[in-house]
C-alpha positions in Angstrom: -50.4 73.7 -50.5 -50.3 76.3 -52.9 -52.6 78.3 -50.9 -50.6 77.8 -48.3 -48.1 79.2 -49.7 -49.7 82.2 -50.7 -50.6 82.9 -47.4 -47.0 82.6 -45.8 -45.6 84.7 -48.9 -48.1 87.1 -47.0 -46.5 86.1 -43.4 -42.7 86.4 -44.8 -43.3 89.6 -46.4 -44.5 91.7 -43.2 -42.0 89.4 -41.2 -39.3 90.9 -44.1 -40.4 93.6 -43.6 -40.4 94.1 -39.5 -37.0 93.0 -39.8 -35.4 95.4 -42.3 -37.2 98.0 -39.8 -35.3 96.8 -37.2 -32.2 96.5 -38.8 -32.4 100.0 -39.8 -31.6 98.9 -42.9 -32.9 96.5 -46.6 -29.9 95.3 -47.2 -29.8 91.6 -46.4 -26.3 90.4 -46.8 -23.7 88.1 -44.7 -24.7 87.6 -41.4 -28.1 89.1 -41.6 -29.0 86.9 -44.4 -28.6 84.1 -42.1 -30.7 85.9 -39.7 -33.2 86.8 -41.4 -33.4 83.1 -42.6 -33.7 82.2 -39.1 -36.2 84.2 -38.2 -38.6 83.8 -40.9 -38.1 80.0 -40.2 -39.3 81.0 -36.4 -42.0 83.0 -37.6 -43.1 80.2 -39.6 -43.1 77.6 -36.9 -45.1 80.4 -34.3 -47.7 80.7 -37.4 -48.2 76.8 -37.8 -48.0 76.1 -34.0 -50.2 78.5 -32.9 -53.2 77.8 -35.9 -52.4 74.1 -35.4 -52.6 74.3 -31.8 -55.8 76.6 -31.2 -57.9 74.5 -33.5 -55.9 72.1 -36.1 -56.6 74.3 -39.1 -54.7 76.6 -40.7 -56.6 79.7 -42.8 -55.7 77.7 -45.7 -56.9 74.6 -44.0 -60.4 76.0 -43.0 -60.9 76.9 -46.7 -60.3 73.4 -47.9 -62.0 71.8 -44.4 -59.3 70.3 -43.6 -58.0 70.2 -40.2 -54.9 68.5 -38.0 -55.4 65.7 -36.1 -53.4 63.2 -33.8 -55.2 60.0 -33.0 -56.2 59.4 -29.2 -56.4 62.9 -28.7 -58.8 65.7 -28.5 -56.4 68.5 -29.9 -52.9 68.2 -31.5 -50.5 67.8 -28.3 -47.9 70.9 -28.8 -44.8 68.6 -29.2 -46.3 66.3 -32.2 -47.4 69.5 -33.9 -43.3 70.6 -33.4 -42.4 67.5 -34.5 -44.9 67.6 -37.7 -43.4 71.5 -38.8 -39.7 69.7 -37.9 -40.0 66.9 -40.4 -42.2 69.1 -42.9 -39.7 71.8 -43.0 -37.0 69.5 -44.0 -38.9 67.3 -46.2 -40.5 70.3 -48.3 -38.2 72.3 -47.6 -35.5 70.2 -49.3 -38.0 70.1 -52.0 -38.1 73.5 -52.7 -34.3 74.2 -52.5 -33.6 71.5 -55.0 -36.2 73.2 -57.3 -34.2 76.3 -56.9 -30.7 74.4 -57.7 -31.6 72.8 -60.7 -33.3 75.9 -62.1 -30.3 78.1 -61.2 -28.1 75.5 -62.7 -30.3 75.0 -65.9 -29.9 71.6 -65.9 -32.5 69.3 -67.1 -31.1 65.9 -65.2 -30.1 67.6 -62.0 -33.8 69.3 -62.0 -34.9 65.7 -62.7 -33.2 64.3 -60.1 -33.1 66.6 -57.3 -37.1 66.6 -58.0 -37.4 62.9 -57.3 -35.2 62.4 -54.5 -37.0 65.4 -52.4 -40.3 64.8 -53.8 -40.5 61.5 -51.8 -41.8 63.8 -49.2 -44.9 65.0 -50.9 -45.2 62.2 -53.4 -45.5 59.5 -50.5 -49.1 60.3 -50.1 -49.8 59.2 -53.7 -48.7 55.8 -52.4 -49.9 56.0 -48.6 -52.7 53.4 -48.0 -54.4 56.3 -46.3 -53.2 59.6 -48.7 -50.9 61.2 -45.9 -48.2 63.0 -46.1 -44.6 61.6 -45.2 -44.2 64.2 -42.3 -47.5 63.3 -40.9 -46.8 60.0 -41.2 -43.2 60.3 -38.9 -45.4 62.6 -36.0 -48.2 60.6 -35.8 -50.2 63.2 -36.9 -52.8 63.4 -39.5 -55.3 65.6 -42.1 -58.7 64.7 -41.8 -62.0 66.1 -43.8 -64.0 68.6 -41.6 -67.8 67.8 -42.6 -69.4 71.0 -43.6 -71.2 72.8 -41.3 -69.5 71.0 -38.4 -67.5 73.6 -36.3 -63.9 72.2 -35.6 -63.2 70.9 -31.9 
């Protein structure tokens, strides 16, 4: 996940940065704070449908051979991949915002707890019988090893 995340701090940057250009403008306040919130969260879901889509693997993904799955079919049908970045948004995303409260705030037991109640996402596949995520679990989807040297489908 962290290389994930390296790659879509990539991905938001130039997406930033295509929208300041055409705002005319880098100051992001009021309104187009909210839209540039909304369209970095489209960007996001274009990125993540389109890799999961064309082959089930993210650039992060193919590093780690891993690749996205959906039992009973050949490729990822488009709507369970929607549904997977749906519940993954919320789930890790309402991870990461309660990250950013508590350390705003400075406060060890709202850290704590904010930090447990969103981490059920991500922590659930400590406790999943077969180590999957919550939002995998809700689509139907699923992460599976790619055996090296075996091209993805």
């Amino acid at each position: 996940m962290l290389y994930e995340c390296l790659l879509l701090f990539a991905v938001a940057f130039m997406a930033t940065w295509l929208f300041q250009f055409a705002a005319g403008t880098v100051q992001v306040e009021g309104w187009r704070r909210a839209l540039l919130q909304a369209f970095l969260l489209a960007v996001f879901a274009v990125y993540f449908l389109w890799c999961w889509l064309r082959g089930g693997q993210t650039l992060a993904m193919k590093a780690w051979r891993i690749r996205l799955a959906a039992p009973g079919h050949a490729r990822v049908p488009a709507r369970l991949a929607l549904l997977r970045f749906v519940y993954a948004a919320l789930l890790v995303g309402a991870f990461l915002a309660a990250i950013a409260a508590a350390l705003k705030h400075r406060d060890p037991w709202l850290a704590f707890a904010t930090f447990a109640a969103s981490g059920i996402g991500l922590g659930w596949a400590l406790v999943d019988r077969d180590r999957q995520f919550l939002h995998d679990r809700l689509a139907g989807t699923r992460l599976e090893l790619v055996a090296p040297g075996r091209p993805s489908p």
